[in-house]
N, C-alpha and C positions, 0 to 999 in steps of 0.2 A: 264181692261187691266192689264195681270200681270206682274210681273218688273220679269228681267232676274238677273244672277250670277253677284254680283259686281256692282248691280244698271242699267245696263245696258235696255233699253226695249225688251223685247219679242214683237211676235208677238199679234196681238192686239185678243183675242180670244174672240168668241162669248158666249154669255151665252149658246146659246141652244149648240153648243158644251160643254161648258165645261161640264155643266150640265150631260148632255149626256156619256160625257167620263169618266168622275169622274177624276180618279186619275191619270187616261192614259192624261189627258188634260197637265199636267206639264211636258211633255215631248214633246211639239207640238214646231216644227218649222217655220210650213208656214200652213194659212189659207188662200182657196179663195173659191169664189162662183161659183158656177155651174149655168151659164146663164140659161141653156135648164129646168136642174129638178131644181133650187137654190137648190141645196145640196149643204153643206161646205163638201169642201174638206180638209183634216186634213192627212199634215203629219208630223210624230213624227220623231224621232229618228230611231225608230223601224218598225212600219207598218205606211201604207198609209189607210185613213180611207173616208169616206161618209158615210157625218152626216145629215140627214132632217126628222122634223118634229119629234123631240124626240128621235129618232130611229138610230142605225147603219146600214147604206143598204151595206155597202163595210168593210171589217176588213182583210187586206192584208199585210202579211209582206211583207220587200223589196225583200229579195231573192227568193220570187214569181215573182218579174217582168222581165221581160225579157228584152223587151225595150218599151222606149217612143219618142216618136218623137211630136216637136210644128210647127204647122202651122201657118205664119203671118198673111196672108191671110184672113183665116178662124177664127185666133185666137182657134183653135182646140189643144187639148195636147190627143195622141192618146198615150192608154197604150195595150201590147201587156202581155203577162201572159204564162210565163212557162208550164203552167199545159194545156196550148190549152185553155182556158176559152176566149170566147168570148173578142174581143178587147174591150176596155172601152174607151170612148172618151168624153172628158167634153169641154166647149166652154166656155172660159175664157175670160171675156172682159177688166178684170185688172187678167193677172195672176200673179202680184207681183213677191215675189220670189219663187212661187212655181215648177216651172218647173228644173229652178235651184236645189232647193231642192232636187228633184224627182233624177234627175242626180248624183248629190252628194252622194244621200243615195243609186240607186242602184250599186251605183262604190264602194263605202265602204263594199259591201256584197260578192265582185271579189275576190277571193284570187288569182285566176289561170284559166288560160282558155287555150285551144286550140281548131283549127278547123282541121276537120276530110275530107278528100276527098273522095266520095263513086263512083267517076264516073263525066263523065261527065256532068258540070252544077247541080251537086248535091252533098252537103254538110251540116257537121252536127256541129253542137258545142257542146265541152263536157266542162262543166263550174265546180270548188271547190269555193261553196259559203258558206258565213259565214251567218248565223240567229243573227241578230242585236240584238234579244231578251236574248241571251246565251250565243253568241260564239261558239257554234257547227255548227261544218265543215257538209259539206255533199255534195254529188257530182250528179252532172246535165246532163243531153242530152237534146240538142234542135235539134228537124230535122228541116232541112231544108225544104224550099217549094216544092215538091213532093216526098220528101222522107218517106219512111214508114218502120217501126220498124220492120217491117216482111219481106221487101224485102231482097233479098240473101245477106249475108254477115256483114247486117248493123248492126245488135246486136252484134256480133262480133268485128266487128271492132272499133267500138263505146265503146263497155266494153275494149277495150285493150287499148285504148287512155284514157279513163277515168280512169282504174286502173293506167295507167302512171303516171297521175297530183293526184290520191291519196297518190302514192306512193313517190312521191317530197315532199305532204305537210304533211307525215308520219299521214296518216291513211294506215289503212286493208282494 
């Protein structure tokens, strides 16, 4: 277990993480186990990682995530992913503070947001997030559920709301 800033305890890391992570391990906030694969999940500051059997299977910054949502229920913490990458879903029987974390870290990556109306029952988000790794801004579209990049106007309208919230947080 390594000791946190000021003597304080960190989270308690496992060897085959740190191992695994090297140097990226001193920046870990919250470790929990993955009931289904036991993968440790690892997130840092920076990225959210899955860590099993030596190996990195997940290496994700936050301003990849889109959203996560936890089920009591199920004990389920389902991650949803910018890029359309398949949802991730890990089943947590102690998630500690991870889910917590997960929240924390991708709200700290928010600089700016707004949502876009394309019609009825159809809406887009244009998100200015921050890379937790740098500090470089860079700006985002999420379509909504049946919306499509190609449908009439959406590109459009969508680039004219996102240069809007570029232009507040003075990017080009």
């Amino acid at each position: 277990m390594r000791l946190g800033r000021l003597g304080r305890r960190g989270p308690e890391i496992p060897d085959e993480v740190s191992s695994t992570l090297g140097e990226r391990a001193a920046d870990v906030l919250s470790v929990v186990r993955d009931a289904r694969t036991t993968a440790y999940l690892v997130a840092t500051k920076t990225h959210v990682y899955a860590v099993r059997d030596g190996s990195v299977e997940l290496d994700r910054p936050w301003h990849m995530v889109d959203t996560g949502s936890w089920d009591d229920e199920t004990a389920h913490l389902t991650v949803n992913w910018v890029d359309k990458a398949p949802a991730t879903v890990w089943e947590l029987g102690d998630p500690g503070t991870f889910p917590q974390v997960l929240r924390e870290r991708v709200q700290a990556t928010v600089v700016l947001s707004d949502e876009v109306e394309l019609g009825p029952k159809r809406r887009a988000r244009v998100v200015v997030r921050k890379d937790l790794a740098n500090g470089a801004l860079m700006g985002q579209t999420i379509l909504g559920r049946g919306v499509r990049s190609t449908d009439p106007g959406v590109r459009e309208e969508t680039r004219a709301a996102l240069d809007r919230l570029r232009e507040q947080v003075g990017l080009d």
